[in-house]
VEXFI-779103 format. One record per residue: residue in three letters; x, y, z of N, C-alpha, C, O in turn. Coordinates in steps of 0.2 Angstrom, whole numbers, plus 5000, padded with zeros to 4 digits. Layout:
! residues N
ALAXYZXYZXYZXYZ/...
//
This chain:
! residues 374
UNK509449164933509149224937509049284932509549304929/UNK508249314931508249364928508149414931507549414934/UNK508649474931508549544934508149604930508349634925/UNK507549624934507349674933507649734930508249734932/UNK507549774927507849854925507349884924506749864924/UNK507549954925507050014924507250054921507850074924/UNK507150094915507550134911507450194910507750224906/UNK506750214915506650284915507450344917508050324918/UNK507050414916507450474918507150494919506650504917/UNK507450544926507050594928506850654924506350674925/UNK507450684919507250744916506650724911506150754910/UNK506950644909506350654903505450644906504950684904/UNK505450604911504850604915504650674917504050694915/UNK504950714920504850794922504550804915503950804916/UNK504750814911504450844904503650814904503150854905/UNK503650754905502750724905502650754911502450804909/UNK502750754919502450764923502050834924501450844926/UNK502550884921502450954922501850974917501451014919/UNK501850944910501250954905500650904906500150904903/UNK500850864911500050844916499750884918499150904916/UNK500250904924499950964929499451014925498851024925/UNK500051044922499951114916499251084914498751114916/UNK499151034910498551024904497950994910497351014908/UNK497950964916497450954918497351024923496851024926/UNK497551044924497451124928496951154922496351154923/UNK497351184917497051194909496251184909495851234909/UNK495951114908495551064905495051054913494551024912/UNK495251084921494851074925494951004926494450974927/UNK495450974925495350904929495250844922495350784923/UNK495050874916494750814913495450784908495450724905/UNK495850814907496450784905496750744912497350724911/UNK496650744914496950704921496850634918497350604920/UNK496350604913496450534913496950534907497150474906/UNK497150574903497550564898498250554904498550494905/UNK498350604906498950594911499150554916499650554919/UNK498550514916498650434920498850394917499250344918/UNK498450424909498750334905499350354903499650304904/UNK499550394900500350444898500750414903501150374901/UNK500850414910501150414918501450334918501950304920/UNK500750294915500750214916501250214913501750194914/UNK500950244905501350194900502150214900502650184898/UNK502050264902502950274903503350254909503950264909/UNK503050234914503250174918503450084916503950044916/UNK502850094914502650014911503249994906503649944905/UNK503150054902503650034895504550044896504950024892/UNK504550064902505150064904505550024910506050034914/UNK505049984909505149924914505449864909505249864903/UNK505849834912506249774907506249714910506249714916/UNK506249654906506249594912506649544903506349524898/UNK507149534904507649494899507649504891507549454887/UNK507649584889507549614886506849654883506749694878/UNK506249624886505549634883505249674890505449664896/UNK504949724888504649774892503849774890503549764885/UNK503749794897502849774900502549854895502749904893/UNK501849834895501449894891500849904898500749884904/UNK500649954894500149964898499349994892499350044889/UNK498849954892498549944888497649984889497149984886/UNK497750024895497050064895496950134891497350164888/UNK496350154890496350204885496050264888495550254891/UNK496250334888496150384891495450384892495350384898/UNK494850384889494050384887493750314892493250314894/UNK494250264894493950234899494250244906494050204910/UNK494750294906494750314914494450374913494250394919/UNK494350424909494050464909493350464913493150504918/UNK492750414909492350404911492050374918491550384921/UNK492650334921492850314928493050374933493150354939/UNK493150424932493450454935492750524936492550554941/UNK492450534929491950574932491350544934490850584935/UNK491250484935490750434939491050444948490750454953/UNK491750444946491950444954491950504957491750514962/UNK492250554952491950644956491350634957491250664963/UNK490750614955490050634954489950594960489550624964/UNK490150534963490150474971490150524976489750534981/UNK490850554973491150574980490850664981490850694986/UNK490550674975490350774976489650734981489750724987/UNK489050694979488750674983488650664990488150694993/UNK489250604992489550584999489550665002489250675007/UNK489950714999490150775003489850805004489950835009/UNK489050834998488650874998488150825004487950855009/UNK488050785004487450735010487950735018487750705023/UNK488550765018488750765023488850825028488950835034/UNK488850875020488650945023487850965026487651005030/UNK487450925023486650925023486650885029486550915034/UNK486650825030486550775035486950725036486950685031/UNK487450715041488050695043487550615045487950575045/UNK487050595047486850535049486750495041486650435040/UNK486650555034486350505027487150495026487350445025/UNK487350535027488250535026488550465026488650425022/UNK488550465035488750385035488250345033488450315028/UNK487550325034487150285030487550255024487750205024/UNK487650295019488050295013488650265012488950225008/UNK488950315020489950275020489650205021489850165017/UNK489350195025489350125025489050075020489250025021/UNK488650095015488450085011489050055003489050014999/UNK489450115006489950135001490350025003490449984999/UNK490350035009490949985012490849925010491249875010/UNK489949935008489849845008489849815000489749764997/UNK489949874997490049854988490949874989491149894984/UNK491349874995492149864993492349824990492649834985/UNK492149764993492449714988492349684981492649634979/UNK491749724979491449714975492049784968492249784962/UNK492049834973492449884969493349844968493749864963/UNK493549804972494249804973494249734968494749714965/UNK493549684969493549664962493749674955494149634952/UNK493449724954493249754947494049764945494449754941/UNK494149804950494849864950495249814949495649844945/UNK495349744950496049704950495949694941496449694937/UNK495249684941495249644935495549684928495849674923/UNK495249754930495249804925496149824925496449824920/UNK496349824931497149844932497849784930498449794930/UNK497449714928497749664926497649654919498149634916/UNK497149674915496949664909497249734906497249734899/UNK497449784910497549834907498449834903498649864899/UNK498749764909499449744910499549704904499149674902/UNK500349694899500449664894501249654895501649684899/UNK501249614892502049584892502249534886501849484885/UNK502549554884502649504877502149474876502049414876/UNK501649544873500849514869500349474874499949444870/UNK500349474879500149404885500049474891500449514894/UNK499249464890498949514896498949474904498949414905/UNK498949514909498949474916498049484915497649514912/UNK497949424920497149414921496949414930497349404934/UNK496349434931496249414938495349384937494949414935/UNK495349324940494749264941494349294948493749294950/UNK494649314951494449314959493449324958493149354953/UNK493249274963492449284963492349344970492649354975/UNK491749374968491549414973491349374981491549404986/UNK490949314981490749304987491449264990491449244995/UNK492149254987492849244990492849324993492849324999/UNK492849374989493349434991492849474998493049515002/UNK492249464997491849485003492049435010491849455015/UNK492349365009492549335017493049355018493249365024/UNK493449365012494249385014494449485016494849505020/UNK493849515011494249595012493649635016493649695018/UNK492949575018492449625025492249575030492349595036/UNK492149515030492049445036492549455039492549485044/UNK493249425037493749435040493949465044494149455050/UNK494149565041494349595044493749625050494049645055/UNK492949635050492449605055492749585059493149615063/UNK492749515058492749475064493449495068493449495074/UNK494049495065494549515069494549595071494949615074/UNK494049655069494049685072493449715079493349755084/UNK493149645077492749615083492849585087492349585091/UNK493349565088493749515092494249565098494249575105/UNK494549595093494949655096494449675101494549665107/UNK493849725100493549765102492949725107492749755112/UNK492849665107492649635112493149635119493049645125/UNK493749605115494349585122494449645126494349645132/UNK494549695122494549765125494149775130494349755135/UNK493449795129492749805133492849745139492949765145/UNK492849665137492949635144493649635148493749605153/UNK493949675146494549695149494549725155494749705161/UNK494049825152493949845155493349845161493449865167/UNK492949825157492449825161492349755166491849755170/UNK492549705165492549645168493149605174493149575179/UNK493749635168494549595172494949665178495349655183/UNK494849735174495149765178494949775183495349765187/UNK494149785188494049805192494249755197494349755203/UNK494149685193494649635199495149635201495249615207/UNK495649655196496249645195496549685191496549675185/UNK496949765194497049785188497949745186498149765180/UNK498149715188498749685186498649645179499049655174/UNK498049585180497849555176497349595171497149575166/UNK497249645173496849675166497549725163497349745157/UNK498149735165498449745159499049705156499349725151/UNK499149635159499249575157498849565151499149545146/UNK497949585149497649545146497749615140497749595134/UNK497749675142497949715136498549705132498649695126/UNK499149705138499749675132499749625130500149615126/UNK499449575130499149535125498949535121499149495116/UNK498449575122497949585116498449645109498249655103/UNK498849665112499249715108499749705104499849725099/UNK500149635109500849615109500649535104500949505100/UNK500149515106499949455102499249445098499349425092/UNK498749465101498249455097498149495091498049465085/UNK498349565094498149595086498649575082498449555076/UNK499349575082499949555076499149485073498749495069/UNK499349405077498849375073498149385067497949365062/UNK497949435073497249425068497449475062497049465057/UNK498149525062498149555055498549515051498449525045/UNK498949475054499349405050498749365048498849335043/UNK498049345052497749305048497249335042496949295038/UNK497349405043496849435038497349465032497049485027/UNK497749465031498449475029498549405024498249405018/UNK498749365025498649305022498149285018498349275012/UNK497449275021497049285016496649325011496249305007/UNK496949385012496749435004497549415003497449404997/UNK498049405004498649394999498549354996498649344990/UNK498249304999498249194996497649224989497749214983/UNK496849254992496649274988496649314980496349294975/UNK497049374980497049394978497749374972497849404966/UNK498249324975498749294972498749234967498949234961/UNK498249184971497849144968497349144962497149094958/UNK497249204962496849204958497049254952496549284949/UNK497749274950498049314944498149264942498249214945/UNK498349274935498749244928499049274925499049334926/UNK499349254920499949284914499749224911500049174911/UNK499149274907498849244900498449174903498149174909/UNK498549124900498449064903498549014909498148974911/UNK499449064912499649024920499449064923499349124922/UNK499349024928499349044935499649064938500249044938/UNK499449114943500049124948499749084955499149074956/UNK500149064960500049014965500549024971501149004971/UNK500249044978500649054984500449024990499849014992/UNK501049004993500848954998500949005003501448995005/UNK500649045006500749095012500449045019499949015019/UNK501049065023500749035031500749105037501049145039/UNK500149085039499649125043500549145049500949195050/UNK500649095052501449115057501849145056502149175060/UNK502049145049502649165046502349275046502749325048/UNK501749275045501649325043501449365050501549425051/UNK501149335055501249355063502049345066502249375071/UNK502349315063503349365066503249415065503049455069/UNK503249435057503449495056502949545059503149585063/UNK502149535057501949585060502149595069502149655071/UNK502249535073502349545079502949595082503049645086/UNK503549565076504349605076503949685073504449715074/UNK503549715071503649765067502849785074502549825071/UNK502549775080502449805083502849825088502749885089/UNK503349785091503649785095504149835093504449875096/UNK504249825088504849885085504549945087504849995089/UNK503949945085503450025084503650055093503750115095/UNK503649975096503450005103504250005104504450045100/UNK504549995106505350005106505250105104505250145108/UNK505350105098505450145096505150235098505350295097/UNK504650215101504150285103504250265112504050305115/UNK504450205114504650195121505450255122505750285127/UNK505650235116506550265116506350335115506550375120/UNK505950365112506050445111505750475116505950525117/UNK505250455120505050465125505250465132504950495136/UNK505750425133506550415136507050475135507450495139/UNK506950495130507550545125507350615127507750655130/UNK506550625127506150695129506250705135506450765137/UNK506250645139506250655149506850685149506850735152/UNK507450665145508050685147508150745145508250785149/UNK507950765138508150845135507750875139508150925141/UNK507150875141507050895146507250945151507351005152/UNK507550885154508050875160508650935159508650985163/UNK508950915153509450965151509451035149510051065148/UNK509051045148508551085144508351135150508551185151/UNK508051095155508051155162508551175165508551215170/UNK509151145163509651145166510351205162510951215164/UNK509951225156510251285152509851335153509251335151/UNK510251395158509951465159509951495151509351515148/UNK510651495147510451545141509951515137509951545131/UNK509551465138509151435134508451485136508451485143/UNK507951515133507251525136506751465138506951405139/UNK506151495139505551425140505551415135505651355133/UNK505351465132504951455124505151415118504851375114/UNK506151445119506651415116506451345117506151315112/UNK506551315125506951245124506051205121505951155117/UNK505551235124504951185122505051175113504851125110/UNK505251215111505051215104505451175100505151145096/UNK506251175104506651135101506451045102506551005098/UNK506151035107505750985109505450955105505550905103/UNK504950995105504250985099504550965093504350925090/UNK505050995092505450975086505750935085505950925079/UNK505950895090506450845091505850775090505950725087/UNK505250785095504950745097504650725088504550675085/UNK504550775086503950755077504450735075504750685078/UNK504850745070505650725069505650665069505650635064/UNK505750635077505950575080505250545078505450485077/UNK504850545077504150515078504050495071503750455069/UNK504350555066504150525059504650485057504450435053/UNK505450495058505850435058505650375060505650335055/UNK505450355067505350325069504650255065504650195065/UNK504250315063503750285060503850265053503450225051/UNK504250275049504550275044505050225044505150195038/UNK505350195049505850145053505350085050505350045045/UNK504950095056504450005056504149995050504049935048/UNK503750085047503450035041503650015034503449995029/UNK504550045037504950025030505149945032505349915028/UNK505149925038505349855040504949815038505049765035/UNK504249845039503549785038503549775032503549715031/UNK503549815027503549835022504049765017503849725012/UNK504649785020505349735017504949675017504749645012/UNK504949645024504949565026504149565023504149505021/UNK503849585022503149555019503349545011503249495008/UNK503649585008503749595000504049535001503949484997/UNK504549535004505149455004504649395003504549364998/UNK504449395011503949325011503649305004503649255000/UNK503149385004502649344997503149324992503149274990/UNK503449364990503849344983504049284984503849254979/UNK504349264989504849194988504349134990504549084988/UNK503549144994502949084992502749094987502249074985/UNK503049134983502549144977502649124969503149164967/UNK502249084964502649064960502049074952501449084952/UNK502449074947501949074940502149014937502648994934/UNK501448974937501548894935501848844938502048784936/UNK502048874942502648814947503148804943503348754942/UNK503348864940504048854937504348934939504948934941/UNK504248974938504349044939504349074942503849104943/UNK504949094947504749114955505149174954505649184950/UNK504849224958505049304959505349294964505149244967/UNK506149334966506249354970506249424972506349454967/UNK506249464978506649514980506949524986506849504991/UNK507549564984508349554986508349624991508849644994/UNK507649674992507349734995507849745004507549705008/UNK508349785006508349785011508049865016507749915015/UNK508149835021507649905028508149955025507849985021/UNK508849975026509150005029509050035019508450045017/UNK509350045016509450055008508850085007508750145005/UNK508250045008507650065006507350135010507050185009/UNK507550115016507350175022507750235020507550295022/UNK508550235016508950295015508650335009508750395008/UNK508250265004507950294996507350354999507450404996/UNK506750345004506350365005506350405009505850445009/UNK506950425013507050485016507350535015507350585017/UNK507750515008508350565004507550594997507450644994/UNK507250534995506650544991506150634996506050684994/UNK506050595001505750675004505950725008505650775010/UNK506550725008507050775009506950835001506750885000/UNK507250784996506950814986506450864988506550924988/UNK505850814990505150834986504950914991504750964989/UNK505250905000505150965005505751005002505551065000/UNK506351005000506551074997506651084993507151104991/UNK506151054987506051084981505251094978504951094973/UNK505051114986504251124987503851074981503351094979/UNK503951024980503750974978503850964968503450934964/UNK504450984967504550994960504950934957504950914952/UNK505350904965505850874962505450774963505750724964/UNK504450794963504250704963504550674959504850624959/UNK504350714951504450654948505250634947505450574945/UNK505650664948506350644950506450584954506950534954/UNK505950604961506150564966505650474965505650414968/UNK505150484960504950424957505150384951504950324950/UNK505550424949506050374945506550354950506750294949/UNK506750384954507350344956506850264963507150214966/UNK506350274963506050234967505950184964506150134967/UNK505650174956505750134951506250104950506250034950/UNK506850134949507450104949507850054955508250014955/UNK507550074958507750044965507449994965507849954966/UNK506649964964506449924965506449864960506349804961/UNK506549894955506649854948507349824950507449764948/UNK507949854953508949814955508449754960508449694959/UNK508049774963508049734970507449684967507149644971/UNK507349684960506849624961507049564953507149584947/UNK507149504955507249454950506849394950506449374955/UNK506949354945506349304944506749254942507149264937/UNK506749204946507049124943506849094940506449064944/UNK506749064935506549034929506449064923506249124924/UNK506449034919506449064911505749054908505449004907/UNK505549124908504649124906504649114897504149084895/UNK505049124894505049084888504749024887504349004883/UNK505148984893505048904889504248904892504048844893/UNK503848944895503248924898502748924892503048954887/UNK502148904890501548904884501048974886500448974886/UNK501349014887500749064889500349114884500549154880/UNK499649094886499349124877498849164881498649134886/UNK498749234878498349274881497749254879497649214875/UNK497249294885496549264886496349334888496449374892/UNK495849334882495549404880494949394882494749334882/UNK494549464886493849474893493849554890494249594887/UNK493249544893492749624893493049644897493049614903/UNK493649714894493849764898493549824902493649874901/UNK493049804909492949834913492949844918492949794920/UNK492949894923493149924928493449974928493450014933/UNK493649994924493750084925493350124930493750154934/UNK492750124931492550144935492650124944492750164949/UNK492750064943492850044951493650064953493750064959/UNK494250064948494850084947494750154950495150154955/UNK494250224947494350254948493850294957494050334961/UNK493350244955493050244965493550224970493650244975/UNK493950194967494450144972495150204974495550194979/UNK495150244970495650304972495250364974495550414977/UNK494550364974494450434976494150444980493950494982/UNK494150354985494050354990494650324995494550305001/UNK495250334991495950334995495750254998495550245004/UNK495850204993495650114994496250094994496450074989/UNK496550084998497250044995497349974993497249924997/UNK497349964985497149874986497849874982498149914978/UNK498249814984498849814982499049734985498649714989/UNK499549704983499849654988500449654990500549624995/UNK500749684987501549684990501749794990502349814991/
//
């Protein structure tokens, strides 16, 4: 079993972070891409996996360029939306049907950009694959959804409103968990299937059921959860009217405060739960050459205490103390992740491609894309 490490420091990273800020404030933005690649490589280089540590291999002048192609997208999208909000969307939507054509480019550019003992990561994925799995797909299940709905309402309830809310929690309690476990699955299977390390593959057997538990457990928790504080408010309420030296204004405020509080914890609860068991799942279908299996060891409660004590940091230290609070998130992630088998005795010979995508790298942030698998 080989254990991850991270060897960053906070003071030292503070040093790069604040002469980002400084130099891209400076430069109007345009040292921003020096300070991405600076941020990587001192990430990347201080990740360890059985004494050899990961690079990170892009060059500032090609996120550079990607980055003023994507302000120049986005000042557009804004300007045509101040002008006329119907070319706006025409566009948003325009935008949506070259996604997967962007989240493409971006795996490719963001894999090749990846190095590990000399041996860059690869992504093959084809575009007419990533448009069934990252727009047909999510389509049709959110057409499904949205059908069920309307004959719900318009069809089952006036019969029956017993059986038209039957048929909503349903659709809430069951339907949607699968159709996002089924769309869930295949951009993971996709996008899994189709990396390498150099020559090997990487290869995961994801099952559509396994990933509707989780998502099912991690609705129902949501609802638990905002069921309980809403239970919690009736009663403070309650008690709350029932103290004279308290004012009106007093106890609603206290409330209001109790209720966001609870609601952000709360939400922070399930998506650190969902969060866990999905990381778990994939890792453990998931293998390099069918010899080299990742594990992580990630738990709710540890990880939920890392990220709540992380934003506690960054709200009283008016946001000074991120880059502290992202080394310790690195390191935390790096203890809880290990790989079984010995990538030495594997043949892996890099396989050198035209290094492109920068640009869709940098559309794919500026239009806040989340492309990610775990």
């Amino acid at each position: 079993m080989h254990q991850f490490k991270f060897h960053g420091k906070g003071k030292e990273y503070f040093g790069i972070w604040i002469v980002n800020i400084l130099f891209s404030i400076i430069t109007l933005g345009i040292y921003s891409a020096w300070a991405k690649v600076r941020t990587n490589k001192y990430f990347y280089g201080n990740t360890e996996r059985s004494g050899s540590r990961f690079d990170y291999l892009a060059q500032p002048k090609q996120i550079l360029i990607g980055r003023i192609i994507a302000v120049i997208a986005v000042s557009i999208w804004a300007a045509l939306n101040a002008l006329s909000p119907k070319i706006a969307v025409v566009v948003m939507l325009a935008f949506f049907l070259i996604y997967p054509v962007l989240v493409v480019r971006n795996l490719r550019f963001d894999m090749k950009m990846t190095q590990f003992r000399n041996v860059r990561f690869n992504f093959t994925g084809s575009y007419k694959s990533a448009y069934i799995v990252m727009l047909l797909k999510p389509l049709a299940a959110y057409t499904a959804i949205g059908v069920t709905f309307a004959v719900t309402l318009i069809y089952i309830m006036p019969l029956s409103k017993t059986l038209g809310v039957i048929f909503l929690l349903a659709m809430f309690f069951i339907a949607s968990p699968f159709l996002l476990a089924w769309v869930m699955t295949a951009m993971n299977q996709y996008i899994i299937d189709n990396t390498g390390y150099g020559n090997l593959p990487f290869a995961t057997n994801l099952k559509t059921a396994e990933l509707f538990k989780i998502s099912a457990k991690f609705i129902i928790l949501m609802t638990l959860i905002f069921v309980a504080i809403a239970v919690v408010l009736v009663l403070l309420n309650v008690s709350m009217d029932s103290i004279s030296s308290l004012s009106k204004e007093s106890g609603i405020s206290a409330t209001f405060v109790f209720a966001y509080l609870a609601m952000i914890l709360g939400m922070m609860l399930s998506q650190v739960y969902f969060t866990v068991r999905i990381r778990k799942y994939i890792l453990s279908a998931t293998k390099l050459d069918n010899q080299v299996q990742p594990i992580s060891t990630i738990a709710v409660i540890p990880y939920l205490t890392l990220l709540l004590t992380n934003l506690l940091l960054i709200v009283c230290t008016l946001g000074l103390a991120r880059p502290f609070t992202m080394i310790r998130h690195a390191h935390y992630i790096a203890s809880v992740t290990q790989v079984d088998g010995d990538l030495s005795l594997t043949n892996a010979t890099d396989q050198i491609t035209n290094e492109s995508g920068a640009i869709a790298d940098e559309l794919s942030q500026a239009f806040d894309l989340g492309i990610s698998v775990i």
